[in-house]
C-alpha atoms as a printed R data frame, in Angstrom:
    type eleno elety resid chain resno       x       y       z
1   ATOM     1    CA   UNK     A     1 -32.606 -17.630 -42.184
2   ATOM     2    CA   UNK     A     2 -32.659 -20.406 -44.358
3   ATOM     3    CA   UNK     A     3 -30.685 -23.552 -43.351
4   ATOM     4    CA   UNK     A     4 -27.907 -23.175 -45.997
5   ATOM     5    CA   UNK     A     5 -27.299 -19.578 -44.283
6   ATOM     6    CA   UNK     A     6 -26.487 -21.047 -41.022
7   ATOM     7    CA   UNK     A     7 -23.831 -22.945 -42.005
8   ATOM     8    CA   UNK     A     8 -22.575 -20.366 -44.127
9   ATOM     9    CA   UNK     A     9 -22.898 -17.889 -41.325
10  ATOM    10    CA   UNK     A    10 -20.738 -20.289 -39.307
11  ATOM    11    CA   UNK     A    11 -17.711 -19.942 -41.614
12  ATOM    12    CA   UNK     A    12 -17.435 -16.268 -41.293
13  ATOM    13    CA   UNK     A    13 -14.586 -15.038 -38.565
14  ATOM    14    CA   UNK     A    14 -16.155 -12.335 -37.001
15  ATOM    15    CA   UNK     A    15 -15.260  -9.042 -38.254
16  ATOM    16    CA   UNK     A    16 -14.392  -9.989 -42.009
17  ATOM    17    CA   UNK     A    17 -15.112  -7.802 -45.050
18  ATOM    18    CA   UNK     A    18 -18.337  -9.220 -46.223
19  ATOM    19    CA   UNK     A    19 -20.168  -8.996 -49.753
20  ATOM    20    CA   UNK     A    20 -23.364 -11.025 -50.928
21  ATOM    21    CA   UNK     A    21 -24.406 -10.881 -54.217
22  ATOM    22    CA   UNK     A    22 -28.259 -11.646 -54.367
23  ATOM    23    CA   UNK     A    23 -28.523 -10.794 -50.879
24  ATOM    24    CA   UNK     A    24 -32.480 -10.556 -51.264
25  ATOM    25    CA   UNK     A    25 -33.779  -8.602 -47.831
26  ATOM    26    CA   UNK     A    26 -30.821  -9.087 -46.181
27  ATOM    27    CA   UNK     A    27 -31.084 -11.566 -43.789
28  ATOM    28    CA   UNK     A    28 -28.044 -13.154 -43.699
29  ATOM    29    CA   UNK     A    29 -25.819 -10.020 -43.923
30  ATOM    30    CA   UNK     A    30 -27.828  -8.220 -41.370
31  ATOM    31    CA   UNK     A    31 -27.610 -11.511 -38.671
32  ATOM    32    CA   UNK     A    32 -23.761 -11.403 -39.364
33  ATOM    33    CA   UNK     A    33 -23.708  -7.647 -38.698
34  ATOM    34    CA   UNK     A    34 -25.103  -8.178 -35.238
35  ATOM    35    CA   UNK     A    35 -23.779 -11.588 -34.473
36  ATOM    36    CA   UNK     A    36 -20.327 -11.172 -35.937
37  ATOM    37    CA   UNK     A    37 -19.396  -7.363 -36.196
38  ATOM    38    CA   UNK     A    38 -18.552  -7.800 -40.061
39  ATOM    39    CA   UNK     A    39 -18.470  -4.639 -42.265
40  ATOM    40    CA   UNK     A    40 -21.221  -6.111 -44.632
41  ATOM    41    CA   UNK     A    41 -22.154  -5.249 -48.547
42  ATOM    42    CA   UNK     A    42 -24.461  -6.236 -50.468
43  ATOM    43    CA   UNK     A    43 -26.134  -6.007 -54.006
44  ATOM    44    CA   UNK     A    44 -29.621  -7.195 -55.054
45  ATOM    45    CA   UNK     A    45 -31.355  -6.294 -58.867
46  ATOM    46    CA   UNK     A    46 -34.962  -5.655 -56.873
47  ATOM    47    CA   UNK     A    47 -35.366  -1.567 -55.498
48  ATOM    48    CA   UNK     A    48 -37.765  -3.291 -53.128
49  ATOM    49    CA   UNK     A    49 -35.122  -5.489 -51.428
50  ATOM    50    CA   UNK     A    50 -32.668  -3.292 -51.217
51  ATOM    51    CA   UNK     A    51 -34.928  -0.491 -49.638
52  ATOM    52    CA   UNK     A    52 -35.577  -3.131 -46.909
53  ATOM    53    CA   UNK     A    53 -31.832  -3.797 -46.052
54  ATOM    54    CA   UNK     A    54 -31.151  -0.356 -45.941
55  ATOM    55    CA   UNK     A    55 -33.940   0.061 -43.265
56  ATOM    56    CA   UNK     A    56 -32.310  -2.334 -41.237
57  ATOM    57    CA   UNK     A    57 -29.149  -0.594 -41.608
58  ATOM    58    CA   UNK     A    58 -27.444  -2.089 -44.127
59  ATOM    59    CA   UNK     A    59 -24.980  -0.931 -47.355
60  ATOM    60    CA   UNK     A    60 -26.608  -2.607 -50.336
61  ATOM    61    CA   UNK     A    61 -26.116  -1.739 -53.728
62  ATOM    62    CA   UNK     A    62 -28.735  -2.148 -56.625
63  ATOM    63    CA   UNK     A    63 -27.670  -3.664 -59.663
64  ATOM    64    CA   UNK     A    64 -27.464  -7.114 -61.552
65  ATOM    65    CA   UNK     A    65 -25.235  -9.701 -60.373
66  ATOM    66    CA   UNK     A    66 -23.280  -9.838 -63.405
67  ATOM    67    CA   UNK     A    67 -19.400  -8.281 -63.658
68  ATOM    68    CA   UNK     A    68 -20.063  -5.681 -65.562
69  ATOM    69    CA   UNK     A    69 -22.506  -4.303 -63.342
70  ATOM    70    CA   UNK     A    70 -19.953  -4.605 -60.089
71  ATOM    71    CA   UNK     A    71 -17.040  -2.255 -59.341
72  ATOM    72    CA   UNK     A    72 -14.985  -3.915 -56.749
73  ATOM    73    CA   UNK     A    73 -10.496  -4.146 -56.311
74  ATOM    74    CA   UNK     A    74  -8.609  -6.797 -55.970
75  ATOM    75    CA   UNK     A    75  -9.334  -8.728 -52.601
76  ATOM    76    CA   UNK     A    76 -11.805  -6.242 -51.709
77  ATOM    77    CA   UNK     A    77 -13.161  -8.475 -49.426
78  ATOM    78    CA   UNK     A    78 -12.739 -11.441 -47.032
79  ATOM    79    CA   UNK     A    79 -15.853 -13.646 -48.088
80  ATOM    80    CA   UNK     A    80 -18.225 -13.223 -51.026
81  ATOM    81    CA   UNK     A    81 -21.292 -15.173 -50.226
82  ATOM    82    CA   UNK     A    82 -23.578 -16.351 -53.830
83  ATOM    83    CA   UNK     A    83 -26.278 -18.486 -52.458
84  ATOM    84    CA   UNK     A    84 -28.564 -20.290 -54.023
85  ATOM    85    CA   UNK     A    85 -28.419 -18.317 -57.206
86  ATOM    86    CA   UNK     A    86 -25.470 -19.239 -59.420
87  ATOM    87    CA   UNK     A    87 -27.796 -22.035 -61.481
88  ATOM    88    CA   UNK     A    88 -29.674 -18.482 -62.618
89  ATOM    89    CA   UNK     A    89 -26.152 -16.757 -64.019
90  ATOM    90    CA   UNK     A    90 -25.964 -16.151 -67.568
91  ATOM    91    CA   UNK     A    91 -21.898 -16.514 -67.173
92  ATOM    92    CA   UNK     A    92 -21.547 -18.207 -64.352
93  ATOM    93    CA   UNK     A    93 -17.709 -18.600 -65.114
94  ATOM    94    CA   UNK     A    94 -17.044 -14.926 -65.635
95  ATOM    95    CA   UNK     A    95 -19.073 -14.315 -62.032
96  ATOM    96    CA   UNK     A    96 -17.098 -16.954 -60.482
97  ATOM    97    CA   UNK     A    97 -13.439 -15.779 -61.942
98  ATOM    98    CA   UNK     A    98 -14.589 -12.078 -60.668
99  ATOM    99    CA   UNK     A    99 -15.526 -12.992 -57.203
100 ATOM   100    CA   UNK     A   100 -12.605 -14.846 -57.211
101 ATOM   101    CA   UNK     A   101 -10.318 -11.588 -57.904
102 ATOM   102    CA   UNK     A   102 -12.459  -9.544 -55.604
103 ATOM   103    CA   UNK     A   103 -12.490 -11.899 -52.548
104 ATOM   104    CA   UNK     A   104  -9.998 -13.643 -50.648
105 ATOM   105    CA   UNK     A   105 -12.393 -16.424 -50.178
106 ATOM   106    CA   UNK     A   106 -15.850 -17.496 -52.308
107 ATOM   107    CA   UNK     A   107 -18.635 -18.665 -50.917
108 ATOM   108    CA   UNK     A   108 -21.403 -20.852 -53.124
109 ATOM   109    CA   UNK     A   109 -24.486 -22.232 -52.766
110 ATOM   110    CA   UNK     A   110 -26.680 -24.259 -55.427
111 ATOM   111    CA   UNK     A   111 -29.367 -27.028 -55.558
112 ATOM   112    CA   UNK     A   112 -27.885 -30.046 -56.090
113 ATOM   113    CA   UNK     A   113 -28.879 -31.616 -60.080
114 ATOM   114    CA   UNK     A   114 -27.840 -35.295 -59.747
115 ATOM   115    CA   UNK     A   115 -29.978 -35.659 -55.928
116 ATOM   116    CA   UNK     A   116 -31.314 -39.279 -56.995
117 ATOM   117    CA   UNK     A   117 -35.408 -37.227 -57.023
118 ATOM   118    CA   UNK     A   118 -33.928 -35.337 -60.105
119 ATOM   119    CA   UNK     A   119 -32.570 -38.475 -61.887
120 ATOM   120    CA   UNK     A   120 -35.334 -40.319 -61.523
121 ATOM   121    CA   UNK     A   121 -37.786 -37.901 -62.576
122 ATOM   122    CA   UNK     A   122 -35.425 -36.526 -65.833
123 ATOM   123    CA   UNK     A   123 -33.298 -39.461 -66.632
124 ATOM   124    CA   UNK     A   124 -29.984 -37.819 -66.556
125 ATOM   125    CA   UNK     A   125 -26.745 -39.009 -65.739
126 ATOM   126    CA   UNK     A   126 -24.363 -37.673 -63.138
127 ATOM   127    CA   UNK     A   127 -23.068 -34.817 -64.622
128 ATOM   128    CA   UNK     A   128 -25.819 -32.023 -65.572
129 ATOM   129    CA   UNK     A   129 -26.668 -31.570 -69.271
130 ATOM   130    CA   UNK     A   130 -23.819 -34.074 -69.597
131 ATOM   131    CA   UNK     A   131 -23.021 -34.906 -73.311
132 ATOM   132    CA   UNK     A   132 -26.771 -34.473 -74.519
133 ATOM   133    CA   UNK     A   133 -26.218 -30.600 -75.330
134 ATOM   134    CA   UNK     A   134 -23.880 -28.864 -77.314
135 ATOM   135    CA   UNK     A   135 -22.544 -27.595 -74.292
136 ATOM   136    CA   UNK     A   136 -20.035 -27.954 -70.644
137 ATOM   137    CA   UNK     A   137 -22.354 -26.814 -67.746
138 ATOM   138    CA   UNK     A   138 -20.704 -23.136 -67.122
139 ATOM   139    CA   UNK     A   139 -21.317 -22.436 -70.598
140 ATOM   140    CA   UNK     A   140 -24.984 -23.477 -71.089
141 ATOM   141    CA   UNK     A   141 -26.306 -19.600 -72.238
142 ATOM   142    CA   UNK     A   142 -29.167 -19.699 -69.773
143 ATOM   143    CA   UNK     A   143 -29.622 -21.434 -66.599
144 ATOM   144    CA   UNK     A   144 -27.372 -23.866 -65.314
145 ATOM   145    CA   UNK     A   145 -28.049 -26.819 -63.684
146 ATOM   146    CA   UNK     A   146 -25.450 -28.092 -61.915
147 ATOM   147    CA   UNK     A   147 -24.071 -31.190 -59.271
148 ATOM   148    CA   UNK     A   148 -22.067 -31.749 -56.630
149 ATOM   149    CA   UNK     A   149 -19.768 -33.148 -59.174
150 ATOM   150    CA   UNK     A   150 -19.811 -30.739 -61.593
151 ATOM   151    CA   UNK     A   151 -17.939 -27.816 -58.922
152 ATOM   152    CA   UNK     A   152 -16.094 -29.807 -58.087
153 ATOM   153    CA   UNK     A   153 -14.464 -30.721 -61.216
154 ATOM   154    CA   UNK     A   154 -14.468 -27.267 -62.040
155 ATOM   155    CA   UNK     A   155 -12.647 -26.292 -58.819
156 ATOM   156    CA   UNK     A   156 -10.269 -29.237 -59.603
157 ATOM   157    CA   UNK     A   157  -9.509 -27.531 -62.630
158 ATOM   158    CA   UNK     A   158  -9.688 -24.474 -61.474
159 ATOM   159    CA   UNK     A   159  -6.100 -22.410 -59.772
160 ATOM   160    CA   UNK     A   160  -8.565 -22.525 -56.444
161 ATOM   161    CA   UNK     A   161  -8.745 -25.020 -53.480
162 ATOM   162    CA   UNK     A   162 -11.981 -26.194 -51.869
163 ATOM   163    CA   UNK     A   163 -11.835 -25.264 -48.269
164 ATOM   164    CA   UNK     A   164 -15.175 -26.723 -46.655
165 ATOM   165    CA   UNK     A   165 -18.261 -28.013 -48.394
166 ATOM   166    CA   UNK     A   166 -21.544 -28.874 -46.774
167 ATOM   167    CA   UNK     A   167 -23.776 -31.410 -49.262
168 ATOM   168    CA   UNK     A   168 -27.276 -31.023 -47.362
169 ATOM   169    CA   UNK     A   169 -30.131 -32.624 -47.744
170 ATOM   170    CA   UNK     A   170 -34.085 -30.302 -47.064
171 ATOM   171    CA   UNK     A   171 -37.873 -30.853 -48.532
172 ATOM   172    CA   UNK     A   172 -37.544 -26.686 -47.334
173 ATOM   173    CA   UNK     A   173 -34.579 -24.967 -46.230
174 ATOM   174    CA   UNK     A   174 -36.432 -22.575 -43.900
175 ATOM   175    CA   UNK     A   175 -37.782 -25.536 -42.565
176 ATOM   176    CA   UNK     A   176 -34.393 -26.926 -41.720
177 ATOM   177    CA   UNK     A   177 -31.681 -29.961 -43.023
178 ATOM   178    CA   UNK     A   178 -29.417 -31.887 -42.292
179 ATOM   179    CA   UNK     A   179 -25.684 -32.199 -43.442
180 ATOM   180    CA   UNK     A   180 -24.972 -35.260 -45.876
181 ATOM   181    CA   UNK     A   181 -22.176 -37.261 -45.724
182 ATOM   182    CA   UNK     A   182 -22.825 -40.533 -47.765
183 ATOM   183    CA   UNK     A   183 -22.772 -40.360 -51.232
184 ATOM   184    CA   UNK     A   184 -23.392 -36.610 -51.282
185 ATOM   185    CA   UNK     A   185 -23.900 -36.389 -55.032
186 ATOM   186    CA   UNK     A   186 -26.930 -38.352 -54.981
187 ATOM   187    CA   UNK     A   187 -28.286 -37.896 -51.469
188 ATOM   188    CA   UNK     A   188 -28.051 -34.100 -51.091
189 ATOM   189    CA   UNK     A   189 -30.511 -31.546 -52.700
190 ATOM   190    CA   UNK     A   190 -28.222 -28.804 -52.180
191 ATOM   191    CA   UNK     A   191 -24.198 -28.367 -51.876
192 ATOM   192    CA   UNK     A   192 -22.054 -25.358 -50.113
193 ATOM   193    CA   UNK     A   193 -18.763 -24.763 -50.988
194 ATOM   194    CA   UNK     A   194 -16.065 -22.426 -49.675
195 ATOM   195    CA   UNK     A   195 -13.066 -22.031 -52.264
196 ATOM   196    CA   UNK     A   196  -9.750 -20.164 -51.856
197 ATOM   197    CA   UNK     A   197  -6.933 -18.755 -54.564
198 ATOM   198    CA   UNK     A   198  -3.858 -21.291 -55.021
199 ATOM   199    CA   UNK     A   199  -0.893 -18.949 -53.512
200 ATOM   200    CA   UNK     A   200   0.719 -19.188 -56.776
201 ATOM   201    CA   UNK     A   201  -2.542 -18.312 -58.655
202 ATOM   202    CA   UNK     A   202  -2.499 -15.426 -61.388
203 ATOM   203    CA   UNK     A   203  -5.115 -13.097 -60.733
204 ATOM   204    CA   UNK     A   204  -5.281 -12.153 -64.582
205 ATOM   205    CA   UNK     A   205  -7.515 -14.710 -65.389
206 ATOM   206    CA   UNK     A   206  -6.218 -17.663 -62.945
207 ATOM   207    CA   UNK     A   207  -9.910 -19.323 -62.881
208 ATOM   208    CA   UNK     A   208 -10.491 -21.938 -66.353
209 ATOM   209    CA   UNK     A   209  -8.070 -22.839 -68.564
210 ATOM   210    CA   UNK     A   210 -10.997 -24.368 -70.847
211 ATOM   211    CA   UNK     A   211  -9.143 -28.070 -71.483
């Protein structure tokens, strides 16, 4: 798996309702089957990939990652795991608000826009897109490219808590990394975050206010 799977792997209690959206061939959904007993699903957009986790024994749907595509209740699940693949969202808030009603707790990874690499090469300030473009970063209509900074100001302003978060630093992340804990927003390439519902959260649209 890649190194940003480990640690997510890590935060899953053994035996938890389980859905990854963009789980590709399945690797990390079929290593928590047989490490942690979870009941695991999983939807991918590619036939190809999801003929391969269903060889390995695994319930995958096909379909977009996108709401309208998904047909989940209410705290359906325990964790739902998006990694690496929010930046490629058209509405990442809309994704985010339902995995948010559909799982007790949200799992998200994403490369990391203000690592200092990125700055240097584009010139940008700390927060992605910033003030040059018409537009706040979970509303830019195609791909989003967002910091360390930028979730977290969202989950600030969000009815959610941030429960763990992993800033991590890798050239490759099947090669490995390594966790970063100065100055994450410049140092790391890529951040994980784990985020929970306030108790006194609304589940009818609880997410954004838009202030």
């Amino acid at each position: 798996m890649r190194f940003d799977q480990t640690i997510i792997a890590s935060w899953i209690t053994p035996g938890s309702r389980v859905l990854e959206l963009g789980c590709g061939e399945g690797k990390l959904l079929h290593y928590l089957k047989e490490h942690k007993q979870v009941k695991e699903t999983g939807a991918d957009f590619l036939k190809s990939r999801v003929e391969v986790c269903r060889d390995k024994g695994l319930s995958v749907h096909q379909g977009a990652i996108k709401r309208e595509s998904l047909d989940f209740q209410d705290d359906s699940f325990d964790y739902v795991i998006l990694s690496q693949s929010l930046q490629q969202t058209i509405k990442p808030l809309e994704l985010i608000d339902y995995m948010m009603r559909i799982g007790k707790k949200v799992i998200v990874s994403f490369p990391n826009y203000s690592n200092w690499r990125v700055r240097y090469q584009l010139m940008v300030d700390n927060y992605a897109l910033g003030n040059r473009l018409p537009y706040e970063w979970l509303r830019v209509p195609k791909s989003q490219f967002m910091t360390i900074k930028n979730f977290s100001a969202f989950i600030k302003k969000a009815s959610a808590d941030i429960l763990n978060i992993a800033p991590i630093s890798s050239s490759d992340l099947y090669q490995g990394g390594k966790i970063i804990k100065f100055m994450p927003n410049l140092f790391a390439t890529s951040a994980i975050f784990m985020v929970g519902r306030k108790k006194s959260a609304d589940k009818q649209g609880f997410l954004y206010s838009g202030s």
